[in-house]
C-alpha angles and dihedrals in degrees: 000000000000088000091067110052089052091055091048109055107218113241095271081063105039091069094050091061111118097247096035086054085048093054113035099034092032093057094033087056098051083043091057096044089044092052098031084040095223131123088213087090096040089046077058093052093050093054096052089057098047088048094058107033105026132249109293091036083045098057088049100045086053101050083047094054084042083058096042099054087035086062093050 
């Protein structure tokens, strides 16, 4: 079942999709600058989501990820 391997992405893969990239390096980056207490990792975060969503999405994305860690 070729087919459906290539509709599934194995587990390397999954974690290079575009969202599943946002949410799990973008968090684990502001996790790291919040414990390390450094911006160098939330400079990377923003990068990243500048990178994939362009600049203006990006800066949203990223104040909103700001909002979301600061809630929890």
């Amino acid at each position: 079942m070729p087919e459906m391997r290539n509709r599934y992405p194995g587990p390397d893969s999954y974690f290079e999709r575009p969202a599943e990239k946002l949410v799990l390096e973008g968090h684990r980056c502001w996790t790291r600058g919040y414990v390390m207490r450094s911006t160098e990792p939330w400079t990377d975060a923003q990068l990243l989501y500048r990178r994939i969503l362009g600049d203006a999405n990006g800066e949203q994305a990223i104040i909103a990820l700001a909002g979301f860690v600061k809630t929890r």
